[in-house]
C-alpha distance (Angstrom), angle and dihedral (degrees) to the residues before:
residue distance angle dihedral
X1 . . .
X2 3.59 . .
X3 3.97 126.6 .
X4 3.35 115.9 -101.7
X5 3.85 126.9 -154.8
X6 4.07 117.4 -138.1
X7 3.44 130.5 177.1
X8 4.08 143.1 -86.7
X9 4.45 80.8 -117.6
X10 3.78 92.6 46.6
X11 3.43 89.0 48.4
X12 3.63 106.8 47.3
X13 4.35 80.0 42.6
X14 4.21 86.2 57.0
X15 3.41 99.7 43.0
X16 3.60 104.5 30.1
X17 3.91 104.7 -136.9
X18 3.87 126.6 110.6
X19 3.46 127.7 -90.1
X20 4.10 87.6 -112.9
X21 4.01 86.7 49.9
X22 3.53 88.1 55.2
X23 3.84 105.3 52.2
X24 4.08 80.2 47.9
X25 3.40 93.5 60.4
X26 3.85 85.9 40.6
X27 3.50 95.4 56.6
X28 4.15 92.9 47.0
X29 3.33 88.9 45.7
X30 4.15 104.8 -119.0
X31 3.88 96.7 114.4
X32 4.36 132.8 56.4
X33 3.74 114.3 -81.5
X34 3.12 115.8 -121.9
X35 3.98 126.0 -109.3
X36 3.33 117.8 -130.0
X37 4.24 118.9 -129.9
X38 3.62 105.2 -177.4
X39 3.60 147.9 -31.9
X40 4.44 92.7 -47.9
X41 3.77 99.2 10.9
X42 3.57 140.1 97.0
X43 3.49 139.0 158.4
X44 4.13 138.7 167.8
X45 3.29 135.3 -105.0
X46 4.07 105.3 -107.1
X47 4.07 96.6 -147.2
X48 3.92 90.6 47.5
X49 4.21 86.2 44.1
X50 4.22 87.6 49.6
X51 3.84 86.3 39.4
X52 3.67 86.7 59.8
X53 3.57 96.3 45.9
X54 3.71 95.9 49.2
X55 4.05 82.5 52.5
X56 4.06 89.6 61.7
X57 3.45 89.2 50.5
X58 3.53 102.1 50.3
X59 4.35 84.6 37.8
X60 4.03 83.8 56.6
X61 4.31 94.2 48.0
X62 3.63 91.6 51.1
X63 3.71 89.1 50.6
X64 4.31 96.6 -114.2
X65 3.73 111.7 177.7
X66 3.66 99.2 10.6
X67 3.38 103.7 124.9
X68 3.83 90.2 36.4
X69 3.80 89.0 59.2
X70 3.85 99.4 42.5
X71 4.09 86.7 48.1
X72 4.02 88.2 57.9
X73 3.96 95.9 38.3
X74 4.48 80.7 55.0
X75 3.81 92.1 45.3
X76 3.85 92.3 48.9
X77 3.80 89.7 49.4
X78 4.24 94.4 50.6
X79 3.80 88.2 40.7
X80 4.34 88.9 55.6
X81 3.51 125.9 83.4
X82 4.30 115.0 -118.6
X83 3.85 86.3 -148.5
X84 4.06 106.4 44.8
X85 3.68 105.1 17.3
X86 3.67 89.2 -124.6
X87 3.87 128.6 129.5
X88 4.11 108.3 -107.0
């Protein structure tokens, strides 16, 4: 099969993260890099973006982050006020 070059809007559309969220993830080294087309253009490489996804998937089956995301959900409810809502 040949590679296939999609877009920075198809991507953020497939993967469901914003464009900033992407560069992050970029820059730390979790996500695709880019290729670049031309002078002001980019785009990704759609097996490495559907790699990537299939990654997450797996990450969520084997239970990755679980206990990372369940400690942050508890320390955002002891951090919030009962009465207003708002963080203390």
């Amino acid at each position: 099969m040949a590679e296939r070059f999609i877009s920075s809007t198809d991507v953020k559309e497939r993967v469901g993260l914003s464009k900033t969220e992407i560069y992050r993830r970029i820059a730390a080294g979790t996500f695709p890099k880019q290729v670049p087309l031309g002078e002001h253009r980019v785009a990704f490489l759609e097996s490495e973006i559907e790699a990537w996804i299939a990654e997450r998937v797996a990450a969520r089956a084997s239970g990755e982050g679980t206990a990372e995301r369940r400690e942050r959900a508890a320390d955002a409810k002891a951090h919030h006020s009962p009465r207003t809502g708002k963080r203390t």
